[in-house]
N, C-alpha and C positions, 0 to 999 in steps of 0.2 A: 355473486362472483364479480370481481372487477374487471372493466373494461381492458383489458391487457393493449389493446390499440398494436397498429401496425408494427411488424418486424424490422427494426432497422437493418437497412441493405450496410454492407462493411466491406472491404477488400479481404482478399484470404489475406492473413497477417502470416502466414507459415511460408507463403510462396514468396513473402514481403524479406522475412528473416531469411531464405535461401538466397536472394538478389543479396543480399545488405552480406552475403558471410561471403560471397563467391564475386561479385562482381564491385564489392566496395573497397577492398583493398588495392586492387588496380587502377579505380578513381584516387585514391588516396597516395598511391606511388605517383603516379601522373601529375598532379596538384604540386604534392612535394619535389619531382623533378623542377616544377615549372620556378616554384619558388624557390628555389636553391639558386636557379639561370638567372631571375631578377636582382636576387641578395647580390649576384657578383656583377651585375651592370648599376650595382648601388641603389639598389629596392632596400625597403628592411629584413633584416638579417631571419635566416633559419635558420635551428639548429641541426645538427645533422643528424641522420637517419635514426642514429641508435645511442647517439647523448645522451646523457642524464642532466639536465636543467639543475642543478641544485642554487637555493638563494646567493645573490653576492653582497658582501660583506659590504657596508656602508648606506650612503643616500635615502631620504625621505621615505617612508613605506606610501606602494601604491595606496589612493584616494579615491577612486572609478568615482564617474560621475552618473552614468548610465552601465548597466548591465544587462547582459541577456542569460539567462539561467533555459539551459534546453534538457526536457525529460520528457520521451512519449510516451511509452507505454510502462504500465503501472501505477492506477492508485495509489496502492504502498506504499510504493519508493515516492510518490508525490507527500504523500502524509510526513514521512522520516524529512523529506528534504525542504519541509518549512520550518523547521525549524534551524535547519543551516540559514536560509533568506533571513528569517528574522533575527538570526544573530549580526549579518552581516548589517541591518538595517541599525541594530542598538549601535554597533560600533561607526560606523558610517552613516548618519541619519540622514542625510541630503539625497544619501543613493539613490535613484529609481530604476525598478528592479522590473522587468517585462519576462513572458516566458513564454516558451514555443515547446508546446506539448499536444493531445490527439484532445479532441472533444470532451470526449469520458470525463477531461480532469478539470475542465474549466471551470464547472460549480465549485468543486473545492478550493483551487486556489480562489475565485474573487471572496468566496465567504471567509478565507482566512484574513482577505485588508491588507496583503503584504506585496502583494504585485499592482502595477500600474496598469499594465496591460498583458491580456493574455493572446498570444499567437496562437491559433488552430489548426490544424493542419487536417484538411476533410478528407478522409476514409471513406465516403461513400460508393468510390468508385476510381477506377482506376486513373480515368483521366480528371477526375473531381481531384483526385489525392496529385497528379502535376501539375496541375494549376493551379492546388492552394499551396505547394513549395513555393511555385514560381513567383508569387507574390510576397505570398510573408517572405520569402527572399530577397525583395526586392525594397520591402518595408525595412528590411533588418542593415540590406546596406546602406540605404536613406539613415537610416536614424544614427548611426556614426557609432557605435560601443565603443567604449572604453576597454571593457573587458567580455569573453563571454566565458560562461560556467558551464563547461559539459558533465550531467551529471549520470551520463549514459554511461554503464559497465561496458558494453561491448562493442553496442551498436557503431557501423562505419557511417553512417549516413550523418548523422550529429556532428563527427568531426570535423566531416567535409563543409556540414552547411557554417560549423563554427570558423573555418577556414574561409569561405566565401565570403563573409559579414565584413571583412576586410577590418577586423578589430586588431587593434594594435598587443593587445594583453589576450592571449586563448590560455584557458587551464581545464585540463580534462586529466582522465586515466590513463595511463600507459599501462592498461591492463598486459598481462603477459598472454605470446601466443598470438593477441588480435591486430596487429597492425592496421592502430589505427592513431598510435599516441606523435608518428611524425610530424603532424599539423598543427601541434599544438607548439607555443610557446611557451609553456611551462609545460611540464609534464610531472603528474601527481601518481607517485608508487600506488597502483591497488595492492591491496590487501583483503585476503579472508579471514584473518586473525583475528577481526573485532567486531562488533555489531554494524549492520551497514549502516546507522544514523549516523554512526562516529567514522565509519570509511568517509560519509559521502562530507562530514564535517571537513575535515583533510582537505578539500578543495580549497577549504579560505586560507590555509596556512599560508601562502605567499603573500597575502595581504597582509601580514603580521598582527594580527588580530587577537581576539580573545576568541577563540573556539568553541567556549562552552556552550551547549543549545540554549537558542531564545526561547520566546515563550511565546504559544501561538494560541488564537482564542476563536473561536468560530464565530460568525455573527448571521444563525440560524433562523432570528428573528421569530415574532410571536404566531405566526403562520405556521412554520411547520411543529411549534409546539402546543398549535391548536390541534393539527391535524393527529397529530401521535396521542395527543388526550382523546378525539373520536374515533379513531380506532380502537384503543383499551376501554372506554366507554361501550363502542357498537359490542364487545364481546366479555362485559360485567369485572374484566381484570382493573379496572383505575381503584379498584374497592377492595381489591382481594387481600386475603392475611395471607398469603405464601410470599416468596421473591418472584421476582420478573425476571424471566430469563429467555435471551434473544439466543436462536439456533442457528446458525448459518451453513449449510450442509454441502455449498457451494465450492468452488475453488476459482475461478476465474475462468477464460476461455485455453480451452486443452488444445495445444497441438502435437498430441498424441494419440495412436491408437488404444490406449489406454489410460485413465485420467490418474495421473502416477499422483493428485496432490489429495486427492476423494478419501476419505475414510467410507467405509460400506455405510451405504445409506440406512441398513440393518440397524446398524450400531448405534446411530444417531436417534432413532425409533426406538430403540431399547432401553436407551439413556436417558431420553424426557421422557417415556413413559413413568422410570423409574424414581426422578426428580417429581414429577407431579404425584404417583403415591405416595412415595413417603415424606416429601414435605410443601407439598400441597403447591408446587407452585404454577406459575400461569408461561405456559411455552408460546413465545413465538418465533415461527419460522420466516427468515425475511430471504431476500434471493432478488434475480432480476435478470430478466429475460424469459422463454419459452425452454430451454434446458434447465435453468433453475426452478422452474412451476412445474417442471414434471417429475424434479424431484423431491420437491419440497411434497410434490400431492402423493408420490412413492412412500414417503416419510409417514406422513399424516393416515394413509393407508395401512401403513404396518404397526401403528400405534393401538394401543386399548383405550387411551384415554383420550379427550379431544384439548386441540391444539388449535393455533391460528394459524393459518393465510397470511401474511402478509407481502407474501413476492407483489413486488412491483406497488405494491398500494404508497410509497414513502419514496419520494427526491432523496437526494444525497442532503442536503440541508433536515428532510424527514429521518433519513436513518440518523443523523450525528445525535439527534432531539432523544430518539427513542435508545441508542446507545448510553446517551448519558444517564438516562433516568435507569436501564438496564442494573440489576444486579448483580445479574453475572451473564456473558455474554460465551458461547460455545460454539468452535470452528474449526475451519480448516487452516492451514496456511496462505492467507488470500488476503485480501485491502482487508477486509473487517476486523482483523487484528490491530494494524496502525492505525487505524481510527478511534477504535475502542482504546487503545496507550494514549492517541495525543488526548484523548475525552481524559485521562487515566481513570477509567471505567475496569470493573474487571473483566477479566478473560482469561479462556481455558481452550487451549491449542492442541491439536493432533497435529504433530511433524512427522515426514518422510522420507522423500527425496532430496528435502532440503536441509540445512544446519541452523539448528534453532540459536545456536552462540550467533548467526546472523541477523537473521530475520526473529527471531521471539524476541516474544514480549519480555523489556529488560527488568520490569520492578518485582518484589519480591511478592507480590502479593498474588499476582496470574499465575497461573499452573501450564506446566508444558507437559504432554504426554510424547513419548518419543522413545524410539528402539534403538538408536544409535548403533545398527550392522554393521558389520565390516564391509558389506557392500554400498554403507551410506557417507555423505549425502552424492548422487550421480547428478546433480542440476546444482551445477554453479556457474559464476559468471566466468571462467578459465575456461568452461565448455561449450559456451553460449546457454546457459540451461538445455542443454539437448540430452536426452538419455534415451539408449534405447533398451530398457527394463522391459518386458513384457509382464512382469508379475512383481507389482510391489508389495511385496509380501511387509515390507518396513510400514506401511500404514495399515494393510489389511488385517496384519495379526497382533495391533490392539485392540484386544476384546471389551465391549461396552462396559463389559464388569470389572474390567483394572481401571477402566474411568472413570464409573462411579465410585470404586473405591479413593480414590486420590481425591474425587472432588468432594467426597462427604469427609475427608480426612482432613482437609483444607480448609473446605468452606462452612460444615453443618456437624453441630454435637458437641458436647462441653467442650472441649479440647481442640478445637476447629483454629487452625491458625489465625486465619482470615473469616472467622462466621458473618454468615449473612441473614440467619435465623439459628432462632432458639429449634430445638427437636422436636417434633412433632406440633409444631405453631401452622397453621393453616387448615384448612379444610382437606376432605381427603381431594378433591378437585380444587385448581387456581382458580378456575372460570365459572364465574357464576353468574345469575340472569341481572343485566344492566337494571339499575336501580337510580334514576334521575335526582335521587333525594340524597341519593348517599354522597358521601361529602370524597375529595379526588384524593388517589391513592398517596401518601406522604410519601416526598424522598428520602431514601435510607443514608447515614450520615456515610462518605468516603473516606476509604484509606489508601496511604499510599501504595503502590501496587508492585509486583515483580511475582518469580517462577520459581515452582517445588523444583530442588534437585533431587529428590527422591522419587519423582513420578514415573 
C-alpha cells in the first residue's frame, strides 16, 4: 500500500461560494459606483450598469503586450481554456500570458509551456487564503496588464480582483442573473448553447483574432513515463493482450449532501468486472485523495476480478502519461474527461446533472452515456451550479448493462465503430504476474475521437 501521506488542510470552498454569491455583488456595486465618480472627474471611462459593450467600428485591433488570464477552481475548465491561451499566443506571439488560479492547477498550466507565470492563491486557511489575495494583488497591480481575461462563469471575486489590477482592457462574462459583468470593459455574452471550450473561446473575440483552438502539448517529461511504466510493470499489465483501461469513479469535491455528479460505485464494479471477462483487459482505478481511496477500495471490493490501486500513486504530469497510453479511459463528469480530450485519448462519460452539449467530450469517437430528463441538467453556470436534487435519479438509473452495451457496441466486436481489440484477444484476466524479460506493452495506433448519439 502506498504511502497516501498527510491530508491537505483547504478552506471549506461551499462557505467560500456563499461569500462570493451574497456578499460579492455589493463589492461589485460599490467598485462600480466608485468608478463611474472617477470617469466623471475625468478617470477612464465606464460603461454603464447594464450596457452592452459591442465592438466599434474602425482603428487598429488590440495588441496586449501582457495578459492576465484568472480561473480558480476547476481543472476542467483549466484543460478547455489552454487551448484559448494558446490560440491567443499563435496569433499574438510576443504576448506574455500569467494566470491566477488555486494550487491544484499549477502543474498543468506550467507543463502546458503557455504561461509565464502562475499566480496562486493559498487555500490552506483562511487567513493563508487573505494574504495570498493580498499579495498577488498587489503583484498584479505592479506588473501593469494590458488586458486581463476573466474566464470565471460566475464567480464575483475574479471580477472585482480583474477591476483592482487597474488594467485598462477587462473582458469577462456578463453571465445573466450574476452581477458581476459591470466591471468589466468589455463584456462577453455567456451562452449555454455551445461547448464550453468554444464559450470560453468567445473571450478573444474583441481581439479580433482567429478563434480557432491552438494546440496544446504537455511536457510530462521521461519521469513520469518512467513511473507509469513501474506501476503496469509492479502489477504484470505492461505485457498483457487486453486494453488498458483507466477507471475514474471520482467526481471532484461535492458540495452537496448528495454527490449529484457519482454514478453508483456498483456500477463502475460491475462494468470492469465485465470488460476484464470478456476481453481480458487490465483495469485501473486512479482517484486522489482519502474520499477517492475509499472509493476506489469500495470498487475494488465489489469486483470478482482483480483490479489496481492506483489513487494517489501518479502526479498530474503521471496521470496525463498514463492517460495517454490508456485505451480507453471511463468516468464521471470531472477533470479526467478534459485531460483525456486534450491527450485526444479515448473516453467514456456518465452525464447527469450536467449537459453534455457543454461539458462532453466533443470528438466522435468518446462515448457519452446520458438520460437527458426533463428535470435535466439542474448545475449550470445561470445557477452558480447549485441544485438542490436529493435523488439523482439522472446518473443513478444508468444501469452498468446499458454501458457495457454502448461500449462493446463502440469499442469491441466486428462492427465496433472505434475497436480497440479484436473479440475475445486476451487472457481471461489483464493482469498477469510481472515478467522482467517480457518486452513493454506496444502503444495501440489513435484515432480521432468524439460521442455516440445513440448511447
Amino acid at each position: 500500500m502506498p504511502n497516501r501521506g498527510p491530508v491537505a488542510k483547504s478552506v471549506n470552498m461551499g462557505i467560500g461560494r456563499k461569500v462570493d454569491t451574497w456578499l460579492g455583488p455589493l463589492i461589485c456595486a460599490l467598485l462600480y459606483f466608485v468608478s463611474r465618480v472617477r470617469g466623471l472627474l475625468g478617470g477612464p471611462p465606464q460603461p454603464a450598469m447594464h450596457a452592452t459593450t459591442p465592438p466599434l467600428p474602425g482603428g487598429p485591433p488590440l495588441r496586449p503586450r501582457r495578459v492576465l488570464a484568472i480561473k480558480t477552481y476547476g481543472l476542467g475548465n483549466i484543460a478547455m481554456i489552454l487551448s484559448v491561451i494558446s490560440a491567443l499566443r499563435r496569433e499574438i506571439p510576443e504576448v506574455e500570458v500569467d494566470f491566477l488560479t488555486l494550487p491544484e492547477n499549477r502543474s498543468l498550466l506550467e507543463l502546458s509551456g503557455l504561461v509565464r507565470r502562475v499566480l496562486a492563491v493559498d487555500t490552506t486557511s483562511y487567513g493563508s487564503l487573505a494574504g495570498s489575495l493580498l499579495k498577488n494583488l498587489r503583484d498584479i497591480i505592479t506588473r501593469r496588464y494590458d488586458v486581463v481575461i476573466d474566464f470565471e462563469q460566475f464567480v464575483k471575486l475574479s471580477a472585482i480582483i480583474a477591476f483592482l489590477s487597474g488594467a485598462p482592457h477587462r473582458f469577462g462574462f456578463n453571465t445573466d442573473g450574476q452581477r458581476r459583468g459591470w466591471l468589466y470593459t468589455t463584456r462577453i455574452v455567456y451562452t449555454d448553447s455551445e461547448h464550453m471550450s468554444q464559450t470560453f473561446m468567445r473571450l478573444l473575440r474583441p481581439l479580433q483574432i482567429d478563434t480557432s483552438p491552438g494546440e496544446v502539448t504537455f511536457a510530462t517529461g521521461p519521469e513520469s513515463e518512467t513511473a507509469v511504466q513501474a506501476l503496469l510493470d509492479e502489477h504484470g499489465i505492461a505485457h498483457a493482450a487486453g486494453p488498458l483501461i483507466v477507471v475514474h469513479v471520482g467526481s471532484g469535491p461535492n458540495f452537496y449532501d448528495v454527490p449529484l455528479k457519482r454514478w453508483p460505485i456498483q456500477y463502475f464494479a460491475e462494468l470492469a468486472d465485465a470488460l476484464v471477462e470478456r476481453y481480458g483487459a487490465a483495469v485501473l482505478f486512479t482517484g486522489k485523495g482519502e474520499e477517492e481511496h475509499a472509493l476506489v477500495h469500495e470498487a475494488m471490493r465489489l469486483m470478482r476480478r482483480p483490479a489496481v490501486d492506483a489513487c494517489d500513486r501518479l502526479d498530474i504530469a503521471g496521470l496525463l502519461a498514463l492517460l495517454r497510453r490508456a485505451d480507453l479511459t471511463v468516468c464521471n463528469d470531472t477533470s479526467v474527461v478534459h485531460l483525456a480530450v486534450a491527450l485526444r485519448s479515448r473516453v467514456a462519460v456518465v452525464f447527469g446533472p450536467t449537459d453534455p452539449l457543454q461539458y462532453g467530450p466533443p470528438q466522435p469517437e468518446d462515448l457519452i452515456l446520458y438520460q437527458d430528463l426533463y428535470c435535466s441538467p439542474c448545475l449550470t453556470n445561470y445557477n452558480l451550479k447549485v441544485s438542490y436534487c436529493a435523488n439523482p435519479v439522472c446518473i443513478r438509473s444508468i444501469p452498468a448493462e446499458r454501458a457495457l452495451s454502448a461500449i462493446e457496441k463502440k469499442y469491441f466486436g466486428e462492427n465496433a465503430s472505434t475497436p480497440l481489440t479484436r473479440p475475445g484477444e486476451g487472457a481471461a484476466t489483464g493482469l498477469t504476474e510481472p515478467d522482467a524479460a517480457s518486452p513493454a506493452r506496444p502503444s495501440r495506433p489513435r484515432l480521432t475521437l468524439a460521442k455516440d448519439p445513440g448511447s
